[in-house]
Backbone as ProteinMPNN parsed JSONL, in Angstrom:
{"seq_chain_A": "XXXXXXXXXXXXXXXXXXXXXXXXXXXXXXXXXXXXXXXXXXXXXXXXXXXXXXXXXXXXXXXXXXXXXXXXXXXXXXXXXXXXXXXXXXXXXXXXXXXXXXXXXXXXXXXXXXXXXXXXXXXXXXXXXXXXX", "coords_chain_A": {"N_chain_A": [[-32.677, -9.758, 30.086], [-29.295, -9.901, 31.783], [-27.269, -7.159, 32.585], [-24.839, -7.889, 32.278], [-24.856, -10.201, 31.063], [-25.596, -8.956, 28.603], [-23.417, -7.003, 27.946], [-21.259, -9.529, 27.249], [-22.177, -10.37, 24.877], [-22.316, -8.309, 23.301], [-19.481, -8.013, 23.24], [-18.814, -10.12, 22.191], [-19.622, -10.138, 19.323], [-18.703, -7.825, 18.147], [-16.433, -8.676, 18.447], [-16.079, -10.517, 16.578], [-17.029, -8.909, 14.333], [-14.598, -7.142, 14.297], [-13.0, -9.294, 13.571], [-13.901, -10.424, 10.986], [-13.477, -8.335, 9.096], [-11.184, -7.794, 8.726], [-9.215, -6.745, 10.508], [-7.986, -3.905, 10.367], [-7.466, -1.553, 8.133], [-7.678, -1.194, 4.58], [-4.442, -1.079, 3.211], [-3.423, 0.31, 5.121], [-1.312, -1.109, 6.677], [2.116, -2.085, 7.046], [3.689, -4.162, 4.409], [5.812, -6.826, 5.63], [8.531, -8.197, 5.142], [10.422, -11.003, 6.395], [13.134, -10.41, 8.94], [13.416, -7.791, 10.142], [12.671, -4.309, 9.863], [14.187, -2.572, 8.272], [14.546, -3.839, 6.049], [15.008, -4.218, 2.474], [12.995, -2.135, 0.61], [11.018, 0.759, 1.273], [7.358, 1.452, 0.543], [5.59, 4.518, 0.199], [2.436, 5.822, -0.465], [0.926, 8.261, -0.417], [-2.381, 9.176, -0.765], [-3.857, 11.887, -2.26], [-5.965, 11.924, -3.868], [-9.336, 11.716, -5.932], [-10.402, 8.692, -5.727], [-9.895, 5.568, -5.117], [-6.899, 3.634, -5.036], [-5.039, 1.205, -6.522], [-1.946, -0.426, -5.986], [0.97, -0.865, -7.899], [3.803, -2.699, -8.303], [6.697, -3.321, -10.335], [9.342, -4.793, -12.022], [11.45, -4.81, -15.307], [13.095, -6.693, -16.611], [14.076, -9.284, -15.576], [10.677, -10.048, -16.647], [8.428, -9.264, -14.249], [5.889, -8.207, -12.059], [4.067, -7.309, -9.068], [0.988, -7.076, -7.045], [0.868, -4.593, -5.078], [-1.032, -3.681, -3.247], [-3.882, -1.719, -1.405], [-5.092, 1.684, -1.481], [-7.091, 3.575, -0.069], [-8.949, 6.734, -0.895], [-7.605, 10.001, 0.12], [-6.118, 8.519, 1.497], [-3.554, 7.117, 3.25], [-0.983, 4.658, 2.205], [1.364, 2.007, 3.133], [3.611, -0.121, 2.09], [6.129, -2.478, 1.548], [8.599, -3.635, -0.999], [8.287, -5.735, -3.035], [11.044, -8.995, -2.417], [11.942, -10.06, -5.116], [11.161, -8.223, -6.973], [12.181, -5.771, -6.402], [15.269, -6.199, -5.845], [17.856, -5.943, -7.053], [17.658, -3.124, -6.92], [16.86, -1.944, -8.782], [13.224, -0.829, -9.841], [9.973, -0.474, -10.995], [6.444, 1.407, -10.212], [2.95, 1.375, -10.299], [0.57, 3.065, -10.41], [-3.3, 2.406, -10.136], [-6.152, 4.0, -10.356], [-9.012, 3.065, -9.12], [-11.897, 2.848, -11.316], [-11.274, 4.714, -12.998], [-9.921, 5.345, -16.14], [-7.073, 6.493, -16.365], [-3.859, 6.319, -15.806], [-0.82, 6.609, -12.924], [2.78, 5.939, -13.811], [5.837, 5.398, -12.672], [9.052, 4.251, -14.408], [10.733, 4.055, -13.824], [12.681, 3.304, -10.726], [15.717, 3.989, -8.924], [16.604, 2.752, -5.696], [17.696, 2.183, -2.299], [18.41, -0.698, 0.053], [16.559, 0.319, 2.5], [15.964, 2.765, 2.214], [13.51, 5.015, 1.434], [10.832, 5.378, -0.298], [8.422, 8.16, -1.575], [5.346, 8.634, -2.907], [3.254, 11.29, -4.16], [0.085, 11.569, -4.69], [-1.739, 13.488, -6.785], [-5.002, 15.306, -6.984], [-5.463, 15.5, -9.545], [-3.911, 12.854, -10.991], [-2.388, 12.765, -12.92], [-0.345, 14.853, -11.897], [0.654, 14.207, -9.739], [3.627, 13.355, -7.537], [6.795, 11.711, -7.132], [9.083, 11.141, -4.302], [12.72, 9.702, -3.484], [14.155, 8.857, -0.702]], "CA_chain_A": [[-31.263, -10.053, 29.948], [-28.981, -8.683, 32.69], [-26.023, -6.044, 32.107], [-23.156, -8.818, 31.857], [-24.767, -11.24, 29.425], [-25.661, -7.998, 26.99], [-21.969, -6.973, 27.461], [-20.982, -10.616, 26.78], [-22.89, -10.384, 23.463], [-21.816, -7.391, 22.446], [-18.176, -8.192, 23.127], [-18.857, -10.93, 21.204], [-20.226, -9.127, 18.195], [-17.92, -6.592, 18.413], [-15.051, -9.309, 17.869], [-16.44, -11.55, 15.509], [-16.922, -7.984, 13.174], [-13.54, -7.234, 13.837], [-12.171, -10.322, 12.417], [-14.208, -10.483, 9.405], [-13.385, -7.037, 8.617], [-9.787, -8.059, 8.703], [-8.613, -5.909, 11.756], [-7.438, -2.48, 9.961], [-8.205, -0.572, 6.977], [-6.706, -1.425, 3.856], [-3.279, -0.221, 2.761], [-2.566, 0.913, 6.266], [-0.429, -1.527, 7.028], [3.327, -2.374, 5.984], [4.02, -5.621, 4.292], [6.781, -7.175, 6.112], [9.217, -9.685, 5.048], [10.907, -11.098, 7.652], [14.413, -9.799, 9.211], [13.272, -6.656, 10.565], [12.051, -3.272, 9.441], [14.903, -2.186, 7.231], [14.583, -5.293, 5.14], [13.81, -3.672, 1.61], [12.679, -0.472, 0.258], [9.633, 0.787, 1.609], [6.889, 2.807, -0.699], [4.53, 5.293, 1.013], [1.545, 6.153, -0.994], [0.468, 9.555, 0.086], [-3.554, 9.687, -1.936], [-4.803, 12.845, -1.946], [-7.055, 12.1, -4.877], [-10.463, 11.575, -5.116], [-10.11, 7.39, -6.224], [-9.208, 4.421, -4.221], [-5.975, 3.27, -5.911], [-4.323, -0.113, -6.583], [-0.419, -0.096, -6.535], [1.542, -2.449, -8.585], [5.354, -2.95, -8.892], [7.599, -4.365, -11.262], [10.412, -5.009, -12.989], [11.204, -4.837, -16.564], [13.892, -7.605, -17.217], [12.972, -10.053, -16.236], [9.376, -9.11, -16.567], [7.447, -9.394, -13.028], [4.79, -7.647, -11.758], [3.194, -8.1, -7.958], [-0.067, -6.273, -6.641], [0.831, -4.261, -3.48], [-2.075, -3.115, -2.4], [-5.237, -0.905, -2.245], [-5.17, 2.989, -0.555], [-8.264, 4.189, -0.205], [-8.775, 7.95, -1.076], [-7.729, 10.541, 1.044], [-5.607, 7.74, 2.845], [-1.83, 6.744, 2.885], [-0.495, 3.33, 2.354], [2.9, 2.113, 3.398], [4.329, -1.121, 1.95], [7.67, -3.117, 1.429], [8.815, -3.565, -2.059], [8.848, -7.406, -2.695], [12.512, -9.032, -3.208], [11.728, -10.574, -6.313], [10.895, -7.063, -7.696], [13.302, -4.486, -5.574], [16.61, -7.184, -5.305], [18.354, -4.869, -8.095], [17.658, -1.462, -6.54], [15.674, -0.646, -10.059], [12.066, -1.424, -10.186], [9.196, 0.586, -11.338], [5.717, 1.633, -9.785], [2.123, 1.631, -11.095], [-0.562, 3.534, -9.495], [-3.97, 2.466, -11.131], [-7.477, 4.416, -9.734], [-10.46, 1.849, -9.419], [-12.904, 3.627, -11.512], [-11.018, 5.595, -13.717], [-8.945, 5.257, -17.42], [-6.044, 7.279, -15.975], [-2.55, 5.435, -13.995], [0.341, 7.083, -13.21], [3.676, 5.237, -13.34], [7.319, 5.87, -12.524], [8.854, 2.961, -14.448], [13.019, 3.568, -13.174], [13.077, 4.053, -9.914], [16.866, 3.514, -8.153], [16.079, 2.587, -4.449], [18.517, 0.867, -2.074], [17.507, -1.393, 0.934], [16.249, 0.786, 4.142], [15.609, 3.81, 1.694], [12.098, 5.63, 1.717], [9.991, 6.53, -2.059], [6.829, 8.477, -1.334], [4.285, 9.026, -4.003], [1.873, 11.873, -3.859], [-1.019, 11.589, -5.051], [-2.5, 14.746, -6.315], [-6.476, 15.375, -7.17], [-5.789, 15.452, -10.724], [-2.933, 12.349, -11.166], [-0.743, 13.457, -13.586], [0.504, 15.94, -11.489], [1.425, 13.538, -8.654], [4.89, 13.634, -7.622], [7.523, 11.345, -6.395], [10.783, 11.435, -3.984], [13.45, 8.683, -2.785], [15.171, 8.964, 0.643]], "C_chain_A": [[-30.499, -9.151, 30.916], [-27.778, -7.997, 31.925], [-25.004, -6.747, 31.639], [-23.568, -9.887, 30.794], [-24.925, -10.208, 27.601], [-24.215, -7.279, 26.854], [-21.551, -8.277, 27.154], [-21.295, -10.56, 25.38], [-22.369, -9.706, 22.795], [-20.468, -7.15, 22.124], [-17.569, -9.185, 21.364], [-19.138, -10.605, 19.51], [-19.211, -8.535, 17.769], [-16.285, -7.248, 17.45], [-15.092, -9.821, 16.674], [-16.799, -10.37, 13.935], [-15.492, -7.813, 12.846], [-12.646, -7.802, 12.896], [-12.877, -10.647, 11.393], [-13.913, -9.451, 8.791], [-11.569, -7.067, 8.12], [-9.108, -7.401, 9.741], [-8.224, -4.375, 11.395], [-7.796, -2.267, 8.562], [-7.261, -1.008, 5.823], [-5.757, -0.351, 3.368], [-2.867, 0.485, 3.964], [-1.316, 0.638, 6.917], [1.078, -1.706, 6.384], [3.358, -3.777, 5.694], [5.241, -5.825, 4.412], [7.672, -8.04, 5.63], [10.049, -9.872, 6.454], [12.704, -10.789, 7.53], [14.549, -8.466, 9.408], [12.679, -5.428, 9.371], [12.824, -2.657, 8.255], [15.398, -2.634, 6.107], [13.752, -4.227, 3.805], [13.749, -2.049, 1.096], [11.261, -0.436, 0.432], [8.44, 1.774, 0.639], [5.691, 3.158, 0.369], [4.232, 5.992, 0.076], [0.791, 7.332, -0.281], [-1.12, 9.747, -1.135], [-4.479, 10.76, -1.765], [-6.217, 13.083, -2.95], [-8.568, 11.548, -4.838], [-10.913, 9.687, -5.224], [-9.123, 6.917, -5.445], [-7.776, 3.822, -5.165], [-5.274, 2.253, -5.43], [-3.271, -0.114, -6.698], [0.307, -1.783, -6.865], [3.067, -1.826, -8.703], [5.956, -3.541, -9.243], [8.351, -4.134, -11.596], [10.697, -5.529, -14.17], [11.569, -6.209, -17.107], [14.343, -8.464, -16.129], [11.227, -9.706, -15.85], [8.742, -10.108, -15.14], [6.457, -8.58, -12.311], [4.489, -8.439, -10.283], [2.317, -6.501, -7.381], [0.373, -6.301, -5.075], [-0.232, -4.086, -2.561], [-3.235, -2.244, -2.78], [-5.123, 0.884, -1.259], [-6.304, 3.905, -1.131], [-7.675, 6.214, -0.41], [-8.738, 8.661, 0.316], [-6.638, 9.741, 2.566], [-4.02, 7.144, 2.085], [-1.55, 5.396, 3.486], [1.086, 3.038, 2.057], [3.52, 0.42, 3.227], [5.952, -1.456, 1.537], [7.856, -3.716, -0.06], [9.09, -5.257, -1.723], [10.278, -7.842, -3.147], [12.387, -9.436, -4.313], [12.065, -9.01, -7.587], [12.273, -5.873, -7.256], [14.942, -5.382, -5.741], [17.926, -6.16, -6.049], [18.508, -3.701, -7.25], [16.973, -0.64, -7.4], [14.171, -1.699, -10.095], [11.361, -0.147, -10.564], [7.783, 0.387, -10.543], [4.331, 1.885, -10.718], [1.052, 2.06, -10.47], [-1.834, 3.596, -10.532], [-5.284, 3.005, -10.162], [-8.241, 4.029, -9.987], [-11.515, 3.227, -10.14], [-12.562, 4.507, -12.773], [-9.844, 5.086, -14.857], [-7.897, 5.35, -16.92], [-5.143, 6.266, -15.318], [-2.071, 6.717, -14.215], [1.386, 5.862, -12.78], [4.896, 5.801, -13.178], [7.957, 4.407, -13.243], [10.548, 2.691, -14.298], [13.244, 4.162, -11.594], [14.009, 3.592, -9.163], [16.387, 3.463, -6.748], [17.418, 1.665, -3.73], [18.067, 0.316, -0.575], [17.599, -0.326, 2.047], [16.126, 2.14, 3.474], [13.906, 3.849, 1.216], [11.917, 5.945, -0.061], [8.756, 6.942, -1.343], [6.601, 9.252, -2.413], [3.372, 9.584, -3.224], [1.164, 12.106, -4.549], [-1.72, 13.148, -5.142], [-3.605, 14.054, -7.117], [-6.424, 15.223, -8.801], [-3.94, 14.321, -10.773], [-1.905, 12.541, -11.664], [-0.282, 14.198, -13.401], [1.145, 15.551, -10.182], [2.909, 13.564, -9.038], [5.436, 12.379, -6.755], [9.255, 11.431, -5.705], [11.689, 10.268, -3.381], [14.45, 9.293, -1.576], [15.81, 8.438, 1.068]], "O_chain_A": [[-30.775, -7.957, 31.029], [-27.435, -8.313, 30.786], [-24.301, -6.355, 30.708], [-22.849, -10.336, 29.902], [-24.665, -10.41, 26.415], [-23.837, -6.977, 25.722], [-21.289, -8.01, 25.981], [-20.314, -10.782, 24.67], [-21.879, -10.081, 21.73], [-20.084, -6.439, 21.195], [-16.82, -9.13, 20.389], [-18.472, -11.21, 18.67], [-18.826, -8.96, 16.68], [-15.538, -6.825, 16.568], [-14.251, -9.616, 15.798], [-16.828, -10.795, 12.781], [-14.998, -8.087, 11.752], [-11.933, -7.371, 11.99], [-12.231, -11.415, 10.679], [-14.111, -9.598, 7.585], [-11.008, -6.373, 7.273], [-7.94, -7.785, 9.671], [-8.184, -3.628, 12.373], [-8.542, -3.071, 8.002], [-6.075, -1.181, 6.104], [-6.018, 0.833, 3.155], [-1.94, 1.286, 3.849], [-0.516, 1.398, 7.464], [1.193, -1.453, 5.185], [3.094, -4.592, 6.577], [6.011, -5.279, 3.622], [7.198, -9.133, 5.939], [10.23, -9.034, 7.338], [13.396, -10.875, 6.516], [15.545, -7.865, 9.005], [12.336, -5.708, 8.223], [12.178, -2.245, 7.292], [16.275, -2.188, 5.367], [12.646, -3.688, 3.847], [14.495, -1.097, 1.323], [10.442, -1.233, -0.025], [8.842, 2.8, 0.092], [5.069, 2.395, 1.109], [5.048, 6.741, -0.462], [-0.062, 6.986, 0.536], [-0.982, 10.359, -2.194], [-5.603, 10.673, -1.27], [-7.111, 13.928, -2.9], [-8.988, 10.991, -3.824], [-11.972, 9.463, -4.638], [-8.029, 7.377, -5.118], [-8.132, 3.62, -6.327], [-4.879, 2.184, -4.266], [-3.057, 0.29, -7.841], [0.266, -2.948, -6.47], [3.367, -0.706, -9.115], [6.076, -4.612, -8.648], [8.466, -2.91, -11.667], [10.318, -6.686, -14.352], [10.816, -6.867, -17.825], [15.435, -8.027, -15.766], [10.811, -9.164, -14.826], [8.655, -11.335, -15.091], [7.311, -8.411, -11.44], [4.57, -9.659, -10.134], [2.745, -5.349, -7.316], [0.36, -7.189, -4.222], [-0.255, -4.318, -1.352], [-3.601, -1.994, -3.929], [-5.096, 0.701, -0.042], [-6.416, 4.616, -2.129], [-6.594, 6.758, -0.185], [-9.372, 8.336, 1.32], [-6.448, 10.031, 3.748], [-3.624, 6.894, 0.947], [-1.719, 5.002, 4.64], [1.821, 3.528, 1.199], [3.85, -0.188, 4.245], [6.78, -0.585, 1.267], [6.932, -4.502, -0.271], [9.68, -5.844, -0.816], [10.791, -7.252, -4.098], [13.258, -8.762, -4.862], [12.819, -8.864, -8.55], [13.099, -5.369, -8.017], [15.837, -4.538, -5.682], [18.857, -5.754, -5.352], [19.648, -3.38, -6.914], [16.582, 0.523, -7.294], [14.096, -2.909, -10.306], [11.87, 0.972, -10.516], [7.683, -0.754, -10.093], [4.465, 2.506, -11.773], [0.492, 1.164, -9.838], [-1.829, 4.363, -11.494], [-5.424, 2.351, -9.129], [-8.666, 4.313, -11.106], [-11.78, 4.288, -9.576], [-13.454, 4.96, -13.49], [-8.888, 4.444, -14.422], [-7.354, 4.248, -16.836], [-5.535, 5.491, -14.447], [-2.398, 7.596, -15.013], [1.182, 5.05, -11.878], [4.977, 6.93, -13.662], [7.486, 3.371, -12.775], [11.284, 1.727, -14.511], [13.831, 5.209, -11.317], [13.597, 2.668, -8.462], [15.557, 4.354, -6.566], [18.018, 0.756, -4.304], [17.257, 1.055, -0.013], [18.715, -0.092, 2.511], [16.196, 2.98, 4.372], [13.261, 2.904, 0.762], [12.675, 6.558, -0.813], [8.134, 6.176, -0.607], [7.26, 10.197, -2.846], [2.794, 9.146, -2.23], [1.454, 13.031, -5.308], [-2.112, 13.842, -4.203], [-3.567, 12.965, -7.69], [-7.453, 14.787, -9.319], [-2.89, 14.943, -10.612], [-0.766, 12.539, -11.195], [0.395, 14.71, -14.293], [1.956, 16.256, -9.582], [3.413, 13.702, -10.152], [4.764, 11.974, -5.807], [10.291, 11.68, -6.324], [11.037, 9.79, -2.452], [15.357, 10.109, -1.739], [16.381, 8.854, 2.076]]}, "name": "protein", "num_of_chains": 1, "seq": "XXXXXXXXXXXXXXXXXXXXXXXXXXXXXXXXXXXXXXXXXXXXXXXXXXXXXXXXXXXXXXXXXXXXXXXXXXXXXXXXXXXXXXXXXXXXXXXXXXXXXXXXXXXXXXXXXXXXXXXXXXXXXXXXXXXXX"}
C-alpha cells in the first residue's frame, strides 16, 4: 500500500470515528436557542467531584422539568436554560451523580436573560456552592 492510500484510510477512519463519537465531549458545549448568545440564562457546571453528573431544570408552577445535560467528572459544562423553564426569571436546578443516592438542588433561583449561574461542584456535594451574575 503506498503512503497516500494509507493516509487516505486513515483520514477516513479518523472521520468516520469522529462523527460517531459525536464531535466533542459531552456537556462541553452550550445549548443554543436561536437569536444569539445572550438569548437566556446560561448555567455553568463547574464538577469537581468524583461522579459524572446529569443536570436537570425546572419549574415548579407549572410543573416542567427538561434534562440539560451530562458533565463528566472533573469537567465543566455550559448550557442555556430552556424558555419553557427560565421565561419567568425563577426556575430551579437539579444536579443528580450517575452512580450515587446523593443530588444537590437549588430549587429558587432568580436569573434574568444574559445573566451567568455557576454551580460548583465540590468532592463531597453537599458542600457545592452556587452564584448568579
Amino acid at each position: 500500500m503506498r503512503a497516500t492510500d494509507l493516509f487516505r484510510v486513515a483520514t477516513i477512519v479518523l472521520a468516520t470515528f469522529t462523527v460517531a463519537c459525536g464531535g466533542s465531549r459531552s456537556g462541553s458545549g452550550v445549548s443554543k436557542r436561536p437569536g444569539g448568545d445572550d438569548d437566556g440564562v446560561l448555567l455553568i457546571v463547574d464538577n469537581t467531584g468524583p461522579f459524572d453528573l446529569v443536570v436537570y431544570a425546572f419549574r415548579a408552577h407549572p410543573n416542567s422539568r427538561a434534562r440539560l445535560g451530562l458533565v463528566a467528572s472533573s469537567g465543566t459544562g455550559r448550557f442555556r436554560i430552556p424558555p419553557d423553564i427560565g421565561e419567568a426569571g425563577r426556575f430551579g436546578i437539579v444536579l443528580d451523580p450517575v452512580g450515587s443516592a446523593s443530588t444537590f438542588g437549588v430549587p429558587d433561583i432568580t436569573a434574568r436573560t444574559g445573566q451567568v449561574v455557576r454551580v460548583r461542584v465540590a468532592a463531597s456535594i453537599g458542600q457545592s456552592s452556587w452564584t448568579v451574575r
